[in-house]
C-alpha positions in Angstrom: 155.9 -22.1 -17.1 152.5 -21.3 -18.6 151.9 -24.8 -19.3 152.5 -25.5 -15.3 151.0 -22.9 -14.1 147.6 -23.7 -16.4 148.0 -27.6 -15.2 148.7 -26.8 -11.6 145.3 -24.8 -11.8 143.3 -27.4 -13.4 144.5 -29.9 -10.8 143.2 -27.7 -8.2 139.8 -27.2 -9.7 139.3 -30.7 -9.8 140.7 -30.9 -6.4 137.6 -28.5 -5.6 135.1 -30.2 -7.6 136.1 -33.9 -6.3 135.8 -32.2 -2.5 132.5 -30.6 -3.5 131.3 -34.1 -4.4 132.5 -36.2 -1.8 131.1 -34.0 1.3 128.4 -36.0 1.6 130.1 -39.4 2.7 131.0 -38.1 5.7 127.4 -38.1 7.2 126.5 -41.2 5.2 129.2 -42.6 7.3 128.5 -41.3 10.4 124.7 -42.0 10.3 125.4 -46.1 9.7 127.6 -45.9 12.6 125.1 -44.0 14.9 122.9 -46.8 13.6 124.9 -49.4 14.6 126.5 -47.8 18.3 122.5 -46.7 18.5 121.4 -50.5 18.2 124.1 -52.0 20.2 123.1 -49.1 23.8 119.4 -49.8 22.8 120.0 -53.6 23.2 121.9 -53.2 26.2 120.1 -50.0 28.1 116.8 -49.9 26.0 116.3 -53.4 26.5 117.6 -53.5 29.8 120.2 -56.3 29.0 123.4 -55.5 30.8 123.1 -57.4 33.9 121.4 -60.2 31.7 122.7 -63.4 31.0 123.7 -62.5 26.7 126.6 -65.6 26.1 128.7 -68.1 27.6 131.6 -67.2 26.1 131.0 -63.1 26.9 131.5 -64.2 30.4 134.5 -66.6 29.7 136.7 -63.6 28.3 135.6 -61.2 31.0 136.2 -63.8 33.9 140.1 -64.0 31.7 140.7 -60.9 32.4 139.5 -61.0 36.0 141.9 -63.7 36.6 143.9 -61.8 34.9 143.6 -59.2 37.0 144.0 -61.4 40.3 147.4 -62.4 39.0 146.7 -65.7 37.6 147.4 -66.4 34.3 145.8 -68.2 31.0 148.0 -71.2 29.9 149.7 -71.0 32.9 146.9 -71.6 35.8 144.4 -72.7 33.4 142.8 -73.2 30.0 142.1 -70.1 27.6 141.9 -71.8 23.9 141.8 -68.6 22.4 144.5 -65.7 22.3 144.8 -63.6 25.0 143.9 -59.8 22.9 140.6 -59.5 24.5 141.3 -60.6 28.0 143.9 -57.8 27.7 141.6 -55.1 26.5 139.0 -56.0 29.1 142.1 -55.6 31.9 140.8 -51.9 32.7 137.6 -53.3 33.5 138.4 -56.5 35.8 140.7 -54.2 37.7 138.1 -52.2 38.3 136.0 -55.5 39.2 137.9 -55.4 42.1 136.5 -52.2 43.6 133.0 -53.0 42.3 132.3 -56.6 41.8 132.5 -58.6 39.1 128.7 -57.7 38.5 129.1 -54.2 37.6 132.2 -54.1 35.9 131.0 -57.0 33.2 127.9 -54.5 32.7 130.1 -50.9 31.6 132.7 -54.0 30.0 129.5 -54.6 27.3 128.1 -50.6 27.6 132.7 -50.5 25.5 131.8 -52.9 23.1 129.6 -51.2 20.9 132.1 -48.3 20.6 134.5 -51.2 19.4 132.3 -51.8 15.9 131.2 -48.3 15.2 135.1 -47.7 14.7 134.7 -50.7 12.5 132.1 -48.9 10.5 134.0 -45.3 10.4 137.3 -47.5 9.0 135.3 -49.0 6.5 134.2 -45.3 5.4 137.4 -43.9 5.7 138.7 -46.8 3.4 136.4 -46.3 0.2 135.9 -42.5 1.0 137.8 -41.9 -2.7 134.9 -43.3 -4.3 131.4 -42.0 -4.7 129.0 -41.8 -2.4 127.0 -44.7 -2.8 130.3 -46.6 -2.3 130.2 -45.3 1.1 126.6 -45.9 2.1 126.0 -49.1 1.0 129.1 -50.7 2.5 128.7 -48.9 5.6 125.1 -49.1 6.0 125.7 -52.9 5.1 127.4 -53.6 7.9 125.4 -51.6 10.1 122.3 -53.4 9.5 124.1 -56.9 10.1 122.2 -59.0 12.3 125.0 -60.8 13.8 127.0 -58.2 14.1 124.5 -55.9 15.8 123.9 -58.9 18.3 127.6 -59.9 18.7 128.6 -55.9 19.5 125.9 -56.5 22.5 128.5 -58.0 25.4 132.4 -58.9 25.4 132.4 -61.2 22.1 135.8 -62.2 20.0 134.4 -61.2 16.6 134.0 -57.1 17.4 137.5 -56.8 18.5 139.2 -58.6 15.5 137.0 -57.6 12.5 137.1 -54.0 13.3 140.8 -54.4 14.0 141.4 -56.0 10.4 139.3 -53.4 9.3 141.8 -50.8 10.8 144.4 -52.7 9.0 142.9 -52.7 5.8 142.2 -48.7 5.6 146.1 -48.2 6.5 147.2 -50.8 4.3 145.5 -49.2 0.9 145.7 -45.6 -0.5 142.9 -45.5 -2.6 142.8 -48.7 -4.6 146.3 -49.3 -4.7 148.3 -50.7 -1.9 150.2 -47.9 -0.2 153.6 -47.1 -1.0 153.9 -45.7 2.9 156.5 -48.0 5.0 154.9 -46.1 8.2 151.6 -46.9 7.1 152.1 -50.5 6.2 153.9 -51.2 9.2 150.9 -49.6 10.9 148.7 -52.0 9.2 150.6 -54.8 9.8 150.2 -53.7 13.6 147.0 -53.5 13.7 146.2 -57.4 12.0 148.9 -58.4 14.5 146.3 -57.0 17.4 143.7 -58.8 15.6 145.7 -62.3 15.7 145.7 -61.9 19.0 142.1 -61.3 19.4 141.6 -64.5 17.4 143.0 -66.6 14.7 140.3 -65.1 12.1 142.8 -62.6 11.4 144.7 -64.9 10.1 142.6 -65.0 6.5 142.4 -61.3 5.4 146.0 -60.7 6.5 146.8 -63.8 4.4 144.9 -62.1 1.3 146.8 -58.5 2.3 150.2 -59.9 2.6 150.3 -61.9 -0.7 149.1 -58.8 -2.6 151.7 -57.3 -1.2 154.3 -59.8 -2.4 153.0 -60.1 -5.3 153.2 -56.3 -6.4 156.0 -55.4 -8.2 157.7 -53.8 -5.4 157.6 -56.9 -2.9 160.1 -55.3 -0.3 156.8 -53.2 1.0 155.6 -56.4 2.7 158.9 -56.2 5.3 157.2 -53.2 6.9 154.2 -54.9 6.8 155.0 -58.3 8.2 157.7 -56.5 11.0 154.7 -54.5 12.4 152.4 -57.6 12.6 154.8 -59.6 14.2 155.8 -57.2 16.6 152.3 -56.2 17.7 151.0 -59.9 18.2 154.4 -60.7 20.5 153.5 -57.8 22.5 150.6 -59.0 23.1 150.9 -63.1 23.4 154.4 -62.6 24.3 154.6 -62.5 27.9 151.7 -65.2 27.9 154.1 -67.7 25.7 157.2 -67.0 28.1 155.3 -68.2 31.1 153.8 -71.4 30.0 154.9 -71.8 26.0 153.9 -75.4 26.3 150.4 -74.8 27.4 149.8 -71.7 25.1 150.8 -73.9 22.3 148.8 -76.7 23.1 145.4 -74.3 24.0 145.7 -71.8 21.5 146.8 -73.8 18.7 146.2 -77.7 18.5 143.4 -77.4 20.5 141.6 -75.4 17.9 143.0 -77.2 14.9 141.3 -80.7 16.8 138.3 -79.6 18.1 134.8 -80.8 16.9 131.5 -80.4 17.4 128.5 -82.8 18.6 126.5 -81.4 15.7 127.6 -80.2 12.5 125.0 -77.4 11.2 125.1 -78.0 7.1 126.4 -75.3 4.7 123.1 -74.3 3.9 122.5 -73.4 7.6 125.6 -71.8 7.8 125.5 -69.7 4.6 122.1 -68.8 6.1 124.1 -66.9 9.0 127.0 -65.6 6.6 124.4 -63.9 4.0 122.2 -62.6 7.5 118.9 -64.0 5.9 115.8 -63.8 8.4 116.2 -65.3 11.2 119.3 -65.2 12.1 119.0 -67.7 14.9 120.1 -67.0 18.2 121.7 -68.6 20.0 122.3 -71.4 17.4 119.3 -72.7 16.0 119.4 -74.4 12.3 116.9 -72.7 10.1 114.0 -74.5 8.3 114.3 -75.4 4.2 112.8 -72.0 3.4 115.4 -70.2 5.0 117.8 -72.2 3.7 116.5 -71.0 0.0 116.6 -67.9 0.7 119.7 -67.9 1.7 121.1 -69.4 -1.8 119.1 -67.0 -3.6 120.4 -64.0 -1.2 124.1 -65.0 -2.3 123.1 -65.7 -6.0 121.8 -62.2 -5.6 125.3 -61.5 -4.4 127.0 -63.3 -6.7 125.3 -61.4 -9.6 125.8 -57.9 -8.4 129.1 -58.9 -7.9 130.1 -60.4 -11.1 127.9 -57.8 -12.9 129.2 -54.5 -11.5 133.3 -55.8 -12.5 131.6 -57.1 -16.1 130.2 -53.1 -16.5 133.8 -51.7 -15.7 135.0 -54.3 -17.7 132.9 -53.0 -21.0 133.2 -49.4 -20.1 136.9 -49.3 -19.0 136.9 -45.3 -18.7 133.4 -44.8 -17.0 134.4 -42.1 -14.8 137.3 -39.5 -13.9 139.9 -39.5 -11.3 137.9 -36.4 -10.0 135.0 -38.5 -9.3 136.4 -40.7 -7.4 135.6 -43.6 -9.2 137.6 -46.3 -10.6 139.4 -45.8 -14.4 139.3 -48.9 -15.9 140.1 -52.9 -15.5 138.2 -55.9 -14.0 139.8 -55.1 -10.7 141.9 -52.8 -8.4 143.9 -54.2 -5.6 141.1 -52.9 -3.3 138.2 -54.9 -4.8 140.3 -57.8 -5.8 141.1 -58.0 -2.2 137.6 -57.3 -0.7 136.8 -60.5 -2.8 139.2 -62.7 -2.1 139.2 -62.1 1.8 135.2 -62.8 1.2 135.9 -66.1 -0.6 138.3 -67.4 1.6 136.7 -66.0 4.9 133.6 -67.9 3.8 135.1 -70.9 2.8 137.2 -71.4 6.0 133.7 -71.1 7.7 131.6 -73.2 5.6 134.6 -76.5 6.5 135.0 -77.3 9.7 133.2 -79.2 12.2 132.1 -76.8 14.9 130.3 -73.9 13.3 128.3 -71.1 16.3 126.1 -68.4 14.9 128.4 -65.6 15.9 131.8 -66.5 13.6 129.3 -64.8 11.1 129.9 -61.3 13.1 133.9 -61.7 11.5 132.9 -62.6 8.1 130.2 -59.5 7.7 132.7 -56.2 7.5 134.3 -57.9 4.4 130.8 -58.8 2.7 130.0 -55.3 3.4 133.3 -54.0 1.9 132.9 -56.5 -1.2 129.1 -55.5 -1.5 129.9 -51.1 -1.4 132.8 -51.6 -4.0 130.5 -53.7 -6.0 127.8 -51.3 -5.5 129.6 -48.1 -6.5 130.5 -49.1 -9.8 127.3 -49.7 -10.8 126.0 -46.6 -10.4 127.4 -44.8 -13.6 124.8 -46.4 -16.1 121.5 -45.6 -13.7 122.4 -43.7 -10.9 118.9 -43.0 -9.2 117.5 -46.4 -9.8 121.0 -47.4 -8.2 121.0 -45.6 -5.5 116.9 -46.5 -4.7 117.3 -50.1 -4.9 120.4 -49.6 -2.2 118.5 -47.5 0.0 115.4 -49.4 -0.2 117.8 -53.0 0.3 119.2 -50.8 3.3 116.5 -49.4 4.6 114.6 -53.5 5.0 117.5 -54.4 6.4 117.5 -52.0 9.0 114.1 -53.4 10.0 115.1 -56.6 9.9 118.0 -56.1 12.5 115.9 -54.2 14.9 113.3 -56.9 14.8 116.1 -59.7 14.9 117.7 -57.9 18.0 114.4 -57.5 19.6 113.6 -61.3 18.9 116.8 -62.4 21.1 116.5 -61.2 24.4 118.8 -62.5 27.3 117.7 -64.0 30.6 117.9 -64.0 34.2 120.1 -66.2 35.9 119.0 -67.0 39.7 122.0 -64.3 40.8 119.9 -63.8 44.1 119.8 -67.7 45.4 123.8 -68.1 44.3 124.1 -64.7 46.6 122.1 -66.2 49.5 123.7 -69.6 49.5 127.0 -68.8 48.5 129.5 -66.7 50.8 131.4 -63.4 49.0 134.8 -64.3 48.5 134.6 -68.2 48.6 136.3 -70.7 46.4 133.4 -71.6 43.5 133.9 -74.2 40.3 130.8 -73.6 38.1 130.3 -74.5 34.7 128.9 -71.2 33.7 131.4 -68.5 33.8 128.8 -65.4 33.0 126.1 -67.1 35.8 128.8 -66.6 38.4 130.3 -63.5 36.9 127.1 -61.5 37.1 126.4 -63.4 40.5 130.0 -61.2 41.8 131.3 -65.1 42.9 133.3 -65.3 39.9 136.6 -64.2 42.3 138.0 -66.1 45.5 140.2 -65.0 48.1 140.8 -68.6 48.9 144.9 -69.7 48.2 144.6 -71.8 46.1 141.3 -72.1 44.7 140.6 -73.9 41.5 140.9 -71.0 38.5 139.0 -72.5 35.7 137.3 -69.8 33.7 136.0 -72.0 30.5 134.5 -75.3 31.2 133.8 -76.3 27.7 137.4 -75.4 26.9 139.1 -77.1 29.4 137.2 -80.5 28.2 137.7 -80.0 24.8 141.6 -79.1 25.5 142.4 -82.5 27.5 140.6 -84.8 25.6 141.4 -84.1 21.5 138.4 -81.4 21.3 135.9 -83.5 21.9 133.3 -82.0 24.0 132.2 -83.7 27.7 129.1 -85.7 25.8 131.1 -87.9 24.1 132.6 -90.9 24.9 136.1 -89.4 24.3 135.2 -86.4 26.6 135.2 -89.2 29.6 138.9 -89.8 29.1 140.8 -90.0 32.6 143.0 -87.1 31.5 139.9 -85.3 31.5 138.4 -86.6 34.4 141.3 -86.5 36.2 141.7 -82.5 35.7 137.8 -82.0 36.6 139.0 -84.4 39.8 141.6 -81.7 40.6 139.4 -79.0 40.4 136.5 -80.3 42.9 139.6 -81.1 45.1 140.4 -77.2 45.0 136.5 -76.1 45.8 134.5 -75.2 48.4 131.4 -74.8 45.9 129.7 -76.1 42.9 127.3 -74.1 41.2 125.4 -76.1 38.4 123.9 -73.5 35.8 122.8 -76.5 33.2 122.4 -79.1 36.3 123.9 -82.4 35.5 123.8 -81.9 31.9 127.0 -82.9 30.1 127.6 -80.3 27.7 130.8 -78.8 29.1 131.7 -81.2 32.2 132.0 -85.0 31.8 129.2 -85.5 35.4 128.5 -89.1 33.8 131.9 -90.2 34.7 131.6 -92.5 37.7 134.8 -90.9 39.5 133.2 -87.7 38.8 129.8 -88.7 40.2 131.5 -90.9 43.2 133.8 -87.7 44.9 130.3 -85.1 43.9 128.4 -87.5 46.2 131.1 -88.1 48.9 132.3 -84.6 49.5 129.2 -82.5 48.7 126.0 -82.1 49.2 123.2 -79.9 47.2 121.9 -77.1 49.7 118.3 -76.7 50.4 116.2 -74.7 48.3 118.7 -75.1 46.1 117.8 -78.4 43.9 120.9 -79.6 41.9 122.4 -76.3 41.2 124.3 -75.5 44.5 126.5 -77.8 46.5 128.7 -77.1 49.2 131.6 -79.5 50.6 130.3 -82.0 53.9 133.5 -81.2 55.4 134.9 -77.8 54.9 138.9 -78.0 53.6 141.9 -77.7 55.9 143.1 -74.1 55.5 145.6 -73.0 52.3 147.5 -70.1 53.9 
């Protein structure tokens, strides 16, 4: 009994000291995230750039969910080539679009988002709280200072959504560095990459890494939990979607991704240059010059290094620290790190390979170098803890300046919203090839029966002709023109936002060009980038 009662209050001393120690994450948490929530409102109030034109495809998931909202569905009515998680989040918002126009709604919509990856940030903290402090900052404070990410969390982007929903996934999935033993929370985890799948196909990668840890533990039944919930939380989701059109959400969701291409394939270097967020990070998609592209290698050398370095240190010291402290015992790697890794490698490699490659697939990939790079961090700081912890403040501190200035350096712009307003009557039936110009012109909506509903112009081509987009000589198929055929059938108005240019619709195509110049005509004052029909169309009550 004496030996109990001396054990039990040893344990709790250490309980005490370990708590004593760790108090300070939780600010060093909460300060990257205010950091990163602070950037995102600064961008979008500071800056003045929530009724600014940010992204095409920002305004392709809003307009979604307004359809969405106007009971007309993706797959069903017409393209989405991405799941349907975000639309559905944004629902709130395009049914208040409604009340408010299209306009206002899209700008609160992008005041949400930032909220979206400072819980990305907090998860992160929450999942390597058990180790030390530095641990905490730099992986936090990593992804805080991303440049991509800090420019993605600006409007109603993809990546937000499903990294910081992996991320929520990851932190219920682990106790600690070990896997957790809870059926509750595993199923919990599961449910939250299965929200993430249907956000986008991303998630696919770090649940692949979580789910083969998981079977290959020794007690493999803990992945039923796991693989339940995430079933069951993505056919909430996509479900209904798949029951209304299963043909169509097949075809847009999954083969058209899987085919796609691009008309310009940026090189690895250039892409790597976005993954490791080496100055500039281009925006909107510019390839950097030769010395960024150095820079970048030696950025994930430097990587590399730490990396390899910090497990080589446990490695020769394998009982460095104590439980109390919160550090790892011994071995090359826990679960934890051997998964932050391995989601890193194969996140990055599945980035690196195929054809169409935009600056903000980056945003997904940064959480998990920021994971990979605070593990890695931490276990370093035994052997020299104050130079440790003043080269990671110092790296963290420069890349703090380097987002604000690479957030200052991409500014949006001003789409002519006032002309569309004057030339365009509220209410009537529109096909543009800019969803966000006609969103924040409030002429994204019709009350027209029967009005065309495309939402994504670029998708749409790329989903009827292989993935090719409209500049290419497969992008002039007749299935393709025959569905952009259908559409002007279906509209009253055309509004041009990149004129003639053939970077999302196929105008080249003589059918294309014949009915344009039979049925409309441009308005004045107008130039190319409004035309109305010669002969308005027969009623569709």
């Amino acid at each position: 009994m004496h030996r109990v009662s001396v054990a039990a209050e040893h344990g709790a001393g250490v309980a005490k000291r370990g708590h004593r120690r760790s108090w300070p994450i939780a600010p060093v948490v909460v300060v990257a995230a205010a950091f990163s929530l602070g950037v995102g409102w600064y961008q979008l109030v500071g800056m003045r750039e929530w009724h600014q034109y940010l992204e095409y495809d920002d305004g392709v998931w809003f307009g979604t969910a307004v359809r969405l909202a106007h009971g007309i569905f993706p797959y069903r009515s017409f393209v989405d080539d991405q799941p349907p998680g975000v639309p559905v989040l944004m629902l709130p918002f395009a049914l208040w679009s409604r009340s408010v126009g299209t306009r206002t709604a899209f700008a609160v919509a992008r005041l949400a988002v930032p909220l979206v990856q400072t819980v990305g940030v907090l998860a992160l903290g929450w999942m390597v709280r058990h180790r030390n402090v530095l641990t905490a900052a730099t992986a936090c404070g990593a992804m805080a200072v991303y440049p991509v990410g800090l420019i993605d969390q600006r409007t109603v982007m993809l990546e937000p959504f499903c990294a910081t929903l992996c991320l929520l996934g990851l932190a219920a999935a682990f106790d600690g560095d070990r896997l957790s033993g809870s059926t509750g929370r595993l199923a919990a985890a599961g449910a939250s990459f299965g929200l993430a799948g249907s956000c986008k196909a991303f998630a696919l990668l770090p649940f692949a890494v979580v789910a083969a840890a998981l079977l290959a533990s020794s007690a493999r039944r803990r992945a039923v939990p796991f693989l339940a919930g995430t079933a069951a939380s993505f056919a909430v989701v996509c479900g209904p979607f798949f029951a209304l059109a299963p043909g169509a959400f097949v075809h847009d969701v999954v083969i058209t991704q899987f085919t796609r291409t691009g008309v310009s394939e940026p090189s690895m270097y250039d892409r790597l240059s976005s993954l490791v967020g080496s100055p500039p990070s281009t925006v909107p998609n510019g390839l950097s010059d030769h010395r960024t592209r150095a820079l970048a290698v030696v950025i994930a050398l430097i990587i590399f290094v730490l990396v390899v370095g910090s497990y080589t240190v446990g490695r020769a010291r394998p009982r460095f620290a104590s439980a109390s402290e919160g550090l790892v015992r011994s071995g090359w790697l826990t679960p934890l790190d051997a998964s932050a890794v391995l989601i890193v490698v194969v996140t990055g490699m599945a980035l690196v390979q195929p054809a169409a490659y935009y600056y903000h697939y980056a945003a997904f990939f940064g959480p998990f170098l920021a994971l990979m790079l605070g593990l890695a961090a931490g276990r370093t700081a035994w052997r020299a803890p104050a130079v440790v912890t003043v080269c990671a403040a110092t790296v963290l501190l420069v890349g703090a300046v380097h987002a604000v200035q690479t957030v200052r350096a991409s500014p949006g712009g001003f789409p002519n919203v006032a002309l569309i307003d004057h030339l365009v009557p509220a209410g009537a039936c529109v096909l543009g090839d800019d969803a966000p110009t006609l969103v924040l012109a409030d002429r994204f909506s019709s009350s027209t029966p029967g009005c065309t509903a495309v939402a994504d112009a670029f998708g749409t081509t790329i989903s009827s002709d292989g993935g090719y987009p409209a500049s290419t000589a497969q992008g002039h198929s007749a299935k393709t023109v025959a569905i952009w055929l259908d559409a002007l059938e279906h509209s009253d108005y055309v509004v041009l936002a990149l004129g003639y240019q053939e970077r999302r619709i196929p105008w080249d195509a003589p059918a294309l060009r014949h009915y344009l110049g039979t049925h409309f005509q441009a308005l004045p004052s107008s130039g190319d980038i409004i035309l109305r029909r010669r002969v308005p169309l027969p009623s569709r009550r």
